[in-house]
PASE-395332 format. One record per residue: residue in three letters; x negated, y, z of N, C-alpha, C in turn. Coordinates in steps of 0.001 Angstrom, whole numbers, plus 500000, padded with zeros to 6 digits. Atoms other than C-alpha are relative to their C-alpha. Layout:
ALAXYZXYZXYZ ...
% end
This chain:
UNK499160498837500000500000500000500000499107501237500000 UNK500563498534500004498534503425499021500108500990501261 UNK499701498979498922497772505842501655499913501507499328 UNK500299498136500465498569509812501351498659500263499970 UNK501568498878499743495312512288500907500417500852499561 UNK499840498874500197494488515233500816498598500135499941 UNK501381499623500431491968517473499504499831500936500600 UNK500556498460499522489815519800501492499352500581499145 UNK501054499622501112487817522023499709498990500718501527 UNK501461499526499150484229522571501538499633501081499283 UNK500758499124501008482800525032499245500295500188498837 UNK499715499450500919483087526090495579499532498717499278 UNK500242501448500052481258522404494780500283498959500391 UNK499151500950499220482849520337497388500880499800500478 UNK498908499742499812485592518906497736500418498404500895 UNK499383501398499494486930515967500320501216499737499518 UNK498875500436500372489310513657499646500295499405501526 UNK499928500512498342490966512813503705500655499245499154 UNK498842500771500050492955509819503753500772500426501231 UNK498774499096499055496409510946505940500305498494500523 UNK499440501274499049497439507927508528501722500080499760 UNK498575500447500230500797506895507847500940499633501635 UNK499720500781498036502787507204511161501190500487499471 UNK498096499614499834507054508442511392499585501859500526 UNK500257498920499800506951512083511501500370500269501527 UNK499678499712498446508580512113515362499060499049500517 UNK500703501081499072505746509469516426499113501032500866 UNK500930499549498780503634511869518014500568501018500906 UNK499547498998499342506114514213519619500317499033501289 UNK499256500499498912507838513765522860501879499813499958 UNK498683500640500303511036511944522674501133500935501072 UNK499451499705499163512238513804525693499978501033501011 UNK500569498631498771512049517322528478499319498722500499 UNK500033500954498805511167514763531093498526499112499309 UNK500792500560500415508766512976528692498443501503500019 UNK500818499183500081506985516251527543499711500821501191 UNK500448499539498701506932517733531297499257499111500776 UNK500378500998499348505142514134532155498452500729499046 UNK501733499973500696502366514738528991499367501619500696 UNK500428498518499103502443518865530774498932499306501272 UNK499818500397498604501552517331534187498767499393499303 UNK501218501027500303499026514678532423498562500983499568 UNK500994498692500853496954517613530609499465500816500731 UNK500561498631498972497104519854533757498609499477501248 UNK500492501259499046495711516441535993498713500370499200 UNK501407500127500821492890516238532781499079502000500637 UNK500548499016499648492009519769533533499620500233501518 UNK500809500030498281491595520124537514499289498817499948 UNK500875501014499235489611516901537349499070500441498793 UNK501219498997500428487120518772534762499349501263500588 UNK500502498928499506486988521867536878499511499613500949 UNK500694500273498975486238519671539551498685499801499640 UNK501445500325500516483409517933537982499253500985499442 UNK500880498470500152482036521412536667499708500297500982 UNK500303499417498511482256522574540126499151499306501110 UNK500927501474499356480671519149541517498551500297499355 UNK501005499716500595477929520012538797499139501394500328 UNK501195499017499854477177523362539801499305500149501565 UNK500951500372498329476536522115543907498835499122499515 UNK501292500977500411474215519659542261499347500607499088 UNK500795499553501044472754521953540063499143501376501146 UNK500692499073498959471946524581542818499475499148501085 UNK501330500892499230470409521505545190498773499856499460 UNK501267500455501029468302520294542591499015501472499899 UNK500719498695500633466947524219541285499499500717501962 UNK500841499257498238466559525152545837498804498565499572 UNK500952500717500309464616521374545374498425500201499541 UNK501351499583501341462181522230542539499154501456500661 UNK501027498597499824461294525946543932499461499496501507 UNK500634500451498253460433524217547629499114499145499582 UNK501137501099500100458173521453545831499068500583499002 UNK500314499366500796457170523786543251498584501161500693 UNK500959499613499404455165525637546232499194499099500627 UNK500978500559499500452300523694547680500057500086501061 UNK499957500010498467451786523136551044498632501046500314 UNK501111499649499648449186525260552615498417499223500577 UNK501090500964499653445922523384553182498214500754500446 UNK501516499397499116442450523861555137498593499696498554 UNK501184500278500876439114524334553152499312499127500907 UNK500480501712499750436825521402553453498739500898501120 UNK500942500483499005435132521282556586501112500839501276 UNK498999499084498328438392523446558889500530498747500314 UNK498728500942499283440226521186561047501006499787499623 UNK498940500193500437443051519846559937501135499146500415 UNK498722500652499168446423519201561742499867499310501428 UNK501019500255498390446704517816565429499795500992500506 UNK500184498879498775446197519175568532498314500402499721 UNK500869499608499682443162521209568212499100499442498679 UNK500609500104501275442246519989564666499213498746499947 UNK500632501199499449441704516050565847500448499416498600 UNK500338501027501529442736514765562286499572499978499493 
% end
């Protein structure tokens, strides 16, 4: 069975040919208020659990970047022959 297409045109040289999926023109709507206030509700769910995880990303993105600038400085250290650490420079 032949499927619809269609032609995009890319440019002044190119040109696609899509093939179009064959579905019932009401298949992708909502059959119902009650249906389409369920896919509302589903879409709003997809979104607060992305803002979470953005928001999860930017506490773990400001641990990590305090991390890096605290290991990023060196520890202070004795020239060779000062005492070093310990009471009274016994290590």
């Amino acid at each position: 069975m032949p499927h619809a297409s269609i032609t995009v045109a890319v440019d002044a040289q190119l040109h696609w040919v899509v093939r179009v999926p064959e579905v019932l023109a009401g298949a992708a709507r909502a059959s119902s208020a009650a249906q389409l206030a369920l896919l509302g509700a589903e879409f709003d769910a997809m979104r607060a659990a992305l803002n979470e995880a953005a928001r999860d990303d930017l506490v773990v993105a400001a641990v990590t970047r305090a991390v890096i600038e605290f290991l990023g400085e060196p520890p202070e250290l004795p020239f060779i022959g000062e005492p070093f650490g310990g009471e009274g420079g016994t290590d």
